[in-house]
N, C-alpha and C positions, 0 to 999 in steps of 0.2 A: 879590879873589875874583870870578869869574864867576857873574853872576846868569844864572841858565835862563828862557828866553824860553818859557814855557809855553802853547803854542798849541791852539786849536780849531782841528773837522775840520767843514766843512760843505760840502754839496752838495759833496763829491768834493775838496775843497781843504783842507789848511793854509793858518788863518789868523794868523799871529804877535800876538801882545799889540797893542794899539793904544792910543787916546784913550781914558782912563777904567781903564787898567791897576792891578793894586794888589800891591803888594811884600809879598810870603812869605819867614816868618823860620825859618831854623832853630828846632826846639823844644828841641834840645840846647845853641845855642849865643847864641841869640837874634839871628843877625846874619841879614842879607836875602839870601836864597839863589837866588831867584827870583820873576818877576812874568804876573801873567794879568790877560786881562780885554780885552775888545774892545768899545766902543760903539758901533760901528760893523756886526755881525757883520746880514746879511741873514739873520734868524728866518722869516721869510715862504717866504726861498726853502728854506731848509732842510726846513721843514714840507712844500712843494711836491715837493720830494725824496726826502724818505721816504714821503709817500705815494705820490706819482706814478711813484717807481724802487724805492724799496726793496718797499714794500708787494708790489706783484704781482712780482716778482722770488720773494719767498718763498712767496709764496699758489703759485707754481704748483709750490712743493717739496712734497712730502708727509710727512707727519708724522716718519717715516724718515727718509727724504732730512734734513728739517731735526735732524734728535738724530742720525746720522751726522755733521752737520756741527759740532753742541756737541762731540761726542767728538775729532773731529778738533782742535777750537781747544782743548778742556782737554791734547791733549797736547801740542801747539804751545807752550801758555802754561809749562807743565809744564816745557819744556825752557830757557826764560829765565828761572824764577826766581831766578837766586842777581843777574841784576841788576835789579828790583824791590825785593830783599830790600836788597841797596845804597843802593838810593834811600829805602826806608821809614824806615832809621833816622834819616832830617833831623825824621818825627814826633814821634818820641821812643820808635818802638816797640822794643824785643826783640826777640832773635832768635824767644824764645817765641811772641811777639803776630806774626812774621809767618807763621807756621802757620795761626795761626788764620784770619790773614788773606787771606792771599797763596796757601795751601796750601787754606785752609778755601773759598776763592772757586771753586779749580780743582775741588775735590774737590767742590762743590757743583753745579758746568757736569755732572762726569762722571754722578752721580748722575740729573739731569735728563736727559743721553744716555740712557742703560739706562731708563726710564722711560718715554720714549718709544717708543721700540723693544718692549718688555714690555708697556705700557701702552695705547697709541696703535694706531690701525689705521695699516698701511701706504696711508693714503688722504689726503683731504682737507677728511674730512666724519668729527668728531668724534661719535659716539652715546651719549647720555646718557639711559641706565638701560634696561627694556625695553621693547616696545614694548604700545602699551596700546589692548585691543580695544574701540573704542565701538561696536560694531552685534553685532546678536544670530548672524548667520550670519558673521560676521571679516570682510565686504566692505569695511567702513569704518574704518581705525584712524588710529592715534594715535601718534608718538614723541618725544623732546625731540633734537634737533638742535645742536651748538658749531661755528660756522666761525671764521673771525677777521676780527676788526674791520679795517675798509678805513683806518684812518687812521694814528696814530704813536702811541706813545710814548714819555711822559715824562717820564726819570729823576732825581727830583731825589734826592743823597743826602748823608750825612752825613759828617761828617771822621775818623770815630775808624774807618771800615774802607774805604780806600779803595780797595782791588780786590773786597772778598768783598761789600763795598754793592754796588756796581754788578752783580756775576755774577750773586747772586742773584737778580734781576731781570730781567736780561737772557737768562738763559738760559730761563725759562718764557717770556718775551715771545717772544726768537724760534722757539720750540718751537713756539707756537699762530702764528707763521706774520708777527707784527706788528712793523717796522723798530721803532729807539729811539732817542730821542735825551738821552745822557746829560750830566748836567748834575752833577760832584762838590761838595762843599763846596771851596771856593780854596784855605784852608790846606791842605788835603792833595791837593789836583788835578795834582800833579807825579809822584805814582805811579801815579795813575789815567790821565794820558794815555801815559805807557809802557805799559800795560796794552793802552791802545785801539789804540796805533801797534803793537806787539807783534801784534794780533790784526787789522788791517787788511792790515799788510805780508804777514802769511802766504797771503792771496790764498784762504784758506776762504768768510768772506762773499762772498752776493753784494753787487754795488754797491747803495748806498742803505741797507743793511742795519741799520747804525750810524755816529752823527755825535756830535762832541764839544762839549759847550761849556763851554770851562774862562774861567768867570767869571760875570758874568751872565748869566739869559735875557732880559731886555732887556721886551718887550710880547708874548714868548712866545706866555703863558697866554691873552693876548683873544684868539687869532686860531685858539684850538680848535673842534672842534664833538666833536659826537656819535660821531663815531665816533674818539673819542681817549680815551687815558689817560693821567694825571698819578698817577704811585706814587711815593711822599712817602719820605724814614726824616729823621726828623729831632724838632727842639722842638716841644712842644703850640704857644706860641706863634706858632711860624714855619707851623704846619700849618694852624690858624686861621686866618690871613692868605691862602695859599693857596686853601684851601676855600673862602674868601666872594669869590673873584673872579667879579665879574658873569656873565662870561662860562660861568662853569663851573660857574656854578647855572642859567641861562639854558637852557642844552642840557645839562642831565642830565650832561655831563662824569663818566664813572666816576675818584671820587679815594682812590684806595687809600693809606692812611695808615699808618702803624707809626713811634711816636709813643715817646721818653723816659717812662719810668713808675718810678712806686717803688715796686720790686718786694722780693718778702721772701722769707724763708727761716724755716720752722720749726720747733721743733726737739721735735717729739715729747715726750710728758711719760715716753715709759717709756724715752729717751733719755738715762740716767743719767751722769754721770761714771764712767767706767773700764769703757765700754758700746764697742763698735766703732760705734756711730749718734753717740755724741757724738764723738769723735774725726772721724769723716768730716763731720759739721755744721762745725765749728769750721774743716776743713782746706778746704771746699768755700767759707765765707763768708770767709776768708784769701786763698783765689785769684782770688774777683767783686773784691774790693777791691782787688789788684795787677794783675792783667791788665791790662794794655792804659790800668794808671794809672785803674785804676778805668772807663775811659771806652766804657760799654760800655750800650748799652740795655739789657741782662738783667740789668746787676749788681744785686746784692743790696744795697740800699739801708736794708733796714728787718730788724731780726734778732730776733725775736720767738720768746722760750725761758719754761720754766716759770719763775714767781718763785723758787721755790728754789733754781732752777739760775742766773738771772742772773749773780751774782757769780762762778760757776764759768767761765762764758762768757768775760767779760772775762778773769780771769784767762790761759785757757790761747789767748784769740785774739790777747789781748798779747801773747803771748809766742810766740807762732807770726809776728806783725806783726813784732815786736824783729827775728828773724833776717833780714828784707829787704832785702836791698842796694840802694840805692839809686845810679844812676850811670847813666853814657854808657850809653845802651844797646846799644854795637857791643863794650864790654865782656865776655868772656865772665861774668865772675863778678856781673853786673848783674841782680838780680831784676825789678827795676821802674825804668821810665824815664822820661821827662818826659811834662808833658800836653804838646797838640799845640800850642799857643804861649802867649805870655803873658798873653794876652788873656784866653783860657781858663783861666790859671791863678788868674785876679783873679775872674773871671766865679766858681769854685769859690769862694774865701776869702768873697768876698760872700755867697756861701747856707751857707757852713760854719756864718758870723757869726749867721744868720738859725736856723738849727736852734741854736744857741747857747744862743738865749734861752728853751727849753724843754728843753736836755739838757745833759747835761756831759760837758764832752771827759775822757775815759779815758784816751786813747794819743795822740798824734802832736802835737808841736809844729812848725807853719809855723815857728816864726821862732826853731824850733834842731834842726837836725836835718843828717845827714851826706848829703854825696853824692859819689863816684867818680868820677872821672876828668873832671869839671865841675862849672862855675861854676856853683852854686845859686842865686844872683843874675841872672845872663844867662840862664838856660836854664829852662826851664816847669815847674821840678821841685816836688815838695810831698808831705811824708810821708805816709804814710795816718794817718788819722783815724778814731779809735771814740767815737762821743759812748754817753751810757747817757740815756735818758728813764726818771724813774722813775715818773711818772705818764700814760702814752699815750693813757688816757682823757679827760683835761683837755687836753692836747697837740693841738696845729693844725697847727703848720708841717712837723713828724715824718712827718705823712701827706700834705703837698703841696708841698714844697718838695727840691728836687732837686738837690745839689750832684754834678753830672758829674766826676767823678774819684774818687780813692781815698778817697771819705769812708761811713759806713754807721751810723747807731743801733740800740742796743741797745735792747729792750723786754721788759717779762716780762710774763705771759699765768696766770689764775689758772683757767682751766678750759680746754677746751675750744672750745666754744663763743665764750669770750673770746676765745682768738688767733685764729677766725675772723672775729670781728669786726674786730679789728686790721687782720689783712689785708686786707679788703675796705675799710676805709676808704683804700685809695689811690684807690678809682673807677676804678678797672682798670688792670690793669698785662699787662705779657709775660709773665712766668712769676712763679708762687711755686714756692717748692721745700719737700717735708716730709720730714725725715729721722727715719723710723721704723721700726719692727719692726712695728708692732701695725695687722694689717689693719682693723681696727675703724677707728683714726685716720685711715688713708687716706679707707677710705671715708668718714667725715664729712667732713672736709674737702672732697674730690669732690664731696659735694651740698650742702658749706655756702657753698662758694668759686667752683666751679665757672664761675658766671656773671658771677664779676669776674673772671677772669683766660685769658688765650688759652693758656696750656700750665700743668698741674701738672706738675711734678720731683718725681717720689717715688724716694728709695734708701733702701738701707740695707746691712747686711753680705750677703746675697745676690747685689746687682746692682753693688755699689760697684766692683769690678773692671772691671767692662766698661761699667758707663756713662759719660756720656759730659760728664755738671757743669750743674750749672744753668744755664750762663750760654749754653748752648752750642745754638742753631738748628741743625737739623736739616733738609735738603732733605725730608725725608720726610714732615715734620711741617708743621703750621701755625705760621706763625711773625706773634702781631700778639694782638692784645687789645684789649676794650672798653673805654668810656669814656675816660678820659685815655692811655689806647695806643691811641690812635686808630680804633678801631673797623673794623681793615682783617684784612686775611691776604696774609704773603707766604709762599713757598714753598706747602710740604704736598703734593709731589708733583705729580698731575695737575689738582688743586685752584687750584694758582697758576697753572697754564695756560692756566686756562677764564676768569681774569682780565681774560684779551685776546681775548676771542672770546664771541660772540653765542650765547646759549642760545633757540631758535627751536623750537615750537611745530609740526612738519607735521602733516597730517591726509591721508589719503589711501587708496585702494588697496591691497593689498598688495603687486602692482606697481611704483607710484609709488613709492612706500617702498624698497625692495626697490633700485630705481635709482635714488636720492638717495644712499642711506646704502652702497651697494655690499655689503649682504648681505640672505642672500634670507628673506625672511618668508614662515611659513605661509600658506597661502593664493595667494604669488603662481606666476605660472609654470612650471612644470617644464620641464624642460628632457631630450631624450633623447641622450645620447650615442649614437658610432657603436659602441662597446664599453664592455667592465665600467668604472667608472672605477675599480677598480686597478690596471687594465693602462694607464691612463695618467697622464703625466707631468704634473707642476703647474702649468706655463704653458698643458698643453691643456684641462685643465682647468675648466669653466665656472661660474659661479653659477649653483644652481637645477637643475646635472645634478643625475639622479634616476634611481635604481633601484628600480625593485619587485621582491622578490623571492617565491618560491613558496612556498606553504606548510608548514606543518609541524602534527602534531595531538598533542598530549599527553598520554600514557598515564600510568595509576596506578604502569607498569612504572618511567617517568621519574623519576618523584617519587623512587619509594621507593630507585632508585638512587644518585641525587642528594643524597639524605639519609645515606645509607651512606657512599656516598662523599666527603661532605665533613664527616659529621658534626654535621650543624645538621640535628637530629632536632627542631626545634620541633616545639611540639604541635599547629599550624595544617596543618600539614602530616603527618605521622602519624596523629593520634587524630582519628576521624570526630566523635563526640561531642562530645566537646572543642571541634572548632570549630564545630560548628554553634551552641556556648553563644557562641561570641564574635559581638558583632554587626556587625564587618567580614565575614566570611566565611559563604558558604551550606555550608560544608563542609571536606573536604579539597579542600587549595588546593598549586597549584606554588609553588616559590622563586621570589621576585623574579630569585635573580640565575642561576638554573635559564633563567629566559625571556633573560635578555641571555645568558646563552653558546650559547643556540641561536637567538638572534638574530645573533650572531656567525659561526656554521655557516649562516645561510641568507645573509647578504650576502658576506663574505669570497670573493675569488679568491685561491685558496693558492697558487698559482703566485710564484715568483721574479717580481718585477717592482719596479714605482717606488716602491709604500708602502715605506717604512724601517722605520716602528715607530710603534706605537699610544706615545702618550702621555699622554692622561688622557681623563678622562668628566667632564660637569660636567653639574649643574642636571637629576641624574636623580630623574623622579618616578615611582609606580606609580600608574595610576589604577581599575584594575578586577581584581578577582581573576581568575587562569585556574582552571579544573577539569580534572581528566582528561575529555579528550573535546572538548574547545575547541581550536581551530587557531587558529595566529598565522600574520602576514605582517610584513615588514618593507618601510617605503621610508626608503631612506635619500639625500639630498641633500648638495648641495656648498654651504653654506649662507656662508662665508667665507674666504678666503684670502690667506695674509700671508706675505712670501718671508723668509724667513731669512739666506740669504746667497747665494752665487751657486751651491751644491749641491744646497740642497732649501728649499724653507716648507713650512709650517703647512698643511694642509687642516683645518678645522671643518667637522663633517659632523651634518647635522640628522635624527637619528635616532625613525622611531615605528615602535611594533608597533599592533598591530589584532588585532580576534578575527575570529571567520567574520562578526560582524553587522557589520563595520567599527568596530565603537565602538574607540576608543584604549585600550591597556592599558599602556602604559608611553611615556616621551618623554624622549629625552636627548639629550646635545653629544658626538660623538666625535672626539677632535682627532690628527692622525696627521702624519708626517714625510713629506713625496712630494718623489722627486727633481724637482731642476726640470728 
């Protein structure tokens, strides 16, 4: 049999295995499939190369530009799966587990695209939140600022997901603009370098962008500073070890952690047997415990049901576990497959052993059970295991000790209150999940749990269709938990972007401001076009163009037409008495939305031209009632703009009215389609 020379990719080169290689076994067949590892590999330079070439390579992309370029490699990757998929079953995964995987990795890159694009200015310079006026006349303000960090990052990850560890990482990382240098767990780093070679060869990155190192990092970690990151997924353990490196407590080193936890599932007390919430509980903590051989950071490790239900539990998750096929996992009729090598399969039986000694095993015998189209002896394989704890309050090891594969305890909970305690004694985990009907339960739980755990999983028969399983990270979401989960976030949207990038403090002008951030703040410059701008196109476009338009005076005639004709005969605006009793109003008063449609009538060019189409109003406020007899004016600016595609972008247009005294009477976002 051909052993795969599994090489790193540094400073621009394949490196092949060298002195200090280590032989990767089949986890189906237990035989040596392939070897990594280089003692030799220049870290220094590598480091010198992603910051020195990758870094400014990306920095001068703009946030577009780089989420065009995740879209482009999720469909690239998209188009090699079925040979990835090939290669994952030497894991021991399923065809199931490589969805999750392999599919779940790409579909997490696309997500990150669209986000960016949606999310992200077509710029350079990230704005975080609004901008905040410290001086009494707005000469002097204030905004929060995200660029991206000048250095590298750190991939180290785990072996039970070796494409969707790495993506999801990598894709916020080069979002905010920062090269990577990934480092997979060895056992599984033969899918993860197809993945890298797969997405190098495609000639999408730029160079320095991403480097591999399949094996050790070697002296790495000392040779960070400040402007690096190390993003961890892996053992509390292993995370420990990391975190206390001199160097990366020295310089503040940011180490973003998402850490193995023992996470629970629980099951509602009005979640009865022959209830659609117990059915899905049972059917949801059956597939944390197969998936992927149990090997999963979210799985559901700790199963906490009402006491009366206990024995219900066991019963029907027995028997949901009973029908599990065990086998080859290139098998189709194969439910569940081997852990990822032997190592790991002993590594389990030793903590199975250790919750042993405070629960008893229900289901699964190690040492008689069937497997498919493979040697149960050679190959990593190991039934799933249901222990029961009947006492969890006396119980130690149930709440800290962690057998990584298909293994899970049972626990019963005699109030409320109780199974929150339960839960929280893991000292944090990634997700709990509650399966209920009864929004009372939700919501305790939310404020009783809430701050041990980085995601609650709430279903039940409403959402069960379209959700999406406890076990299951979310590019959307936050994915990472306190305490023993390490106390980090990956993903969550634009949240895991801001990971690698500098949140920065300006103070300035409205001006300065204004030319930092590439949009325009009240107060700073206006700007005069040579015509209306919507007789012009979006490239000619400027920040800070600005129209003022003519006035207009509003008669009691307007009102009462406007009332008629739309039928929102409020009493603020009809009955003179009536609002004089109200203490907003000196009287009869216009419609708010009376003042924006002839706000509309004084700024609009009707003429055929570049605008397409109004598309929304955001962050409209009214600040001062009109009367019949009060004139408004309008100016409206070209306050940001984002291209869409090569037809038209985004105009955001900075909308106020005024009265005759100049005071502000309304202030809003008008966002429109301009050809480009």
């Amino acid at each position: 049999m051909t052993i795969q020379q599994i090489s790193s990719f540094a400073a621009g080169e394949w490196v092949s295995p060298g002195e200090g290689a280590r032989a990767i076994t089949s986890a189906v067949t237990g035989e040596v499939i392939a070897a990594a590892g280089n003692s030799a590999l220049d870290v220094q330079g590598m480091l010198d190369y992603a910051r020195n070439v990758g870094g400014p390579a990306l920095r001068k992309m703009t946030f577009h530009e780089r989420a065009k370029m995740l879209k482009a490699l999720s469909m690239h990757l998209g188009q090699h799966k079925q040979a990835m998929y090939d290669l994952s079953f030497n894991t021991g995964a399923t065809q199931s587990d490589h969805m999750i995987d392999i599919d779940g990795g790409i579909g997490t890159m696309f997500v990150f695209a669209a986000k960016g694009r949606r999310e992200m200015p077509d710029g350079h310079v990230y704005l975080d939140g609004e901008v905040e006026q410290l001086s009494r006349k707005g000469t002097f303000l204030g905004q929060h600022i995200c660029t991206p960090l000048q250095g590298v990052a750190i991939h180290i990850n785990a072996f039970n997901f070796p494409v969707w560890g790495m993506l999801e990482k990598l894709a916020p990382t080069l979002l905010a603009g920062v090269p990577a240098i990934v480092k997979p767990a060895t056992s599984s780093c033969y899918v993860t370098e197809l993945c890298v070679r797969l997405m190098l060869e495609s000639g999408i990155l730029p160079t320095g962008a991403l480097q591999l190192v399949s094996g050790g990092l070697g002296d790495m970690l000392d040779r960070l500073t400040m402007q690096d990151v190390v993003s961890f997924t892996g053992s509390v353990d292993t995370a420990l070890k990391l975190r206390s490196n001199p160097v990366i407590l020295e310089n503040s080193v940011r180490f973003v952690a998402e850490q193995d936890s023992l996470n629970c599932s629980i099951l509602g007390s009005d979640a009865a047997p022959g209830t659609p919430e117990f059915d899905l509980f049972v059917k949801e903590v059956q597939r944390e415990m197969t998936t992927k051989a149990g090997q999963k950071c979210t799985a559901i490790r700790r199963i906490i049901a009402p006491e009366p239900q206990v024995q219900a539990v066991i019963e029907a998750l027995s028997a949901r576990l009973a029908k599990t096929t065990i086998g080859d996992p290139r098998l189709e009729t194969t439910r569940m497959g081997a852990l990822v090598s032997n190592g790991q399969k002993r590594d389990v039986l030793e903590k199975a052993a250790i919750l042993g000694q405070e629960a008893e095993r229900v289901f699964g015998n190690p040492d008689d059970f069937a497997v498919e189209g493979a040697d149960a002896e050679k190959g990593a394989f190991l039934p799933p295991m249901l222990f029961h704890c009947a006492n969890p309050d006396a119980a130690q090891r149930v709440h800290d000790t962690e057998a990584f594969g298909p293994v899970s305890t049972v626990m019963g909970y005699r109030d409320l209150d109780h199974a929150i305690k339960l839960a929280n004694r893991g000292q944090g985990s990634l997700v709990a999940s509650v399966i209920t009907h009864d929004p009372d339960v939700a919501r305790q739980v939310a404020m009783g749990s809430g701050a041990y755990h980085g995601r609650l999983y709430f279903n039940n028969r409403d959402s069960m269709k379209e959700s999406t399983g406890h076990g299951s990270p979310l590019p959307h979401m936050v994915h990472g938990g306190p305490g023993r989960a390490g106390g980090g976030e990956e993903m969550g949207g634009v949240r895991g972007v801001k990971h690698y990038m500098q949140r920065t403090a300006i103070q300035g002008s409205p001006d300065l401001l204004t030319a930092i951030g590439r949009k325009w703040v009240p107060g700073a410059t206006e700007v005069e076009g040579p015509a209306h701008p919507f007789t012009r196109r979006f490239h000619d476009l400027s920040i800070g163009e600005t129209l003022h338009t003519a006035t207009r005076t509003i008669t009691m005639e307007d009102i009462e037409h406007f009332a008629n004709f739309t039928g929102d005969t409020f009493y603020a605006h009809m009955d003179q008495a009536a609002a004089e009793r109200n203490p907003f109003f000196p009287g009869r008063v216009a419609h708010g939305y009376l003042l924006l449609s002839f706000a509309a009538g004084l700024f609009v060019e009707p003429n055929e031209g570049p605008v397409l189409a109004n598309t929304g109003l955001d962050g409209l406020r009214f600040m001062k009632p009109v009367e019949a007899g009060d004139t408004i004016k309008v100016r409206l600016t070209v306050k940001h703009k984002t291209k869409r595609n090569d037809d038209y972008g985004e105009v955001r247009w900075h909308v106020t009215l005024t009265q005759q005294d100049d005071e502000m009477v309304a202030e809003y976002e008008l966002l429109t389609m301009v050809a480009y």
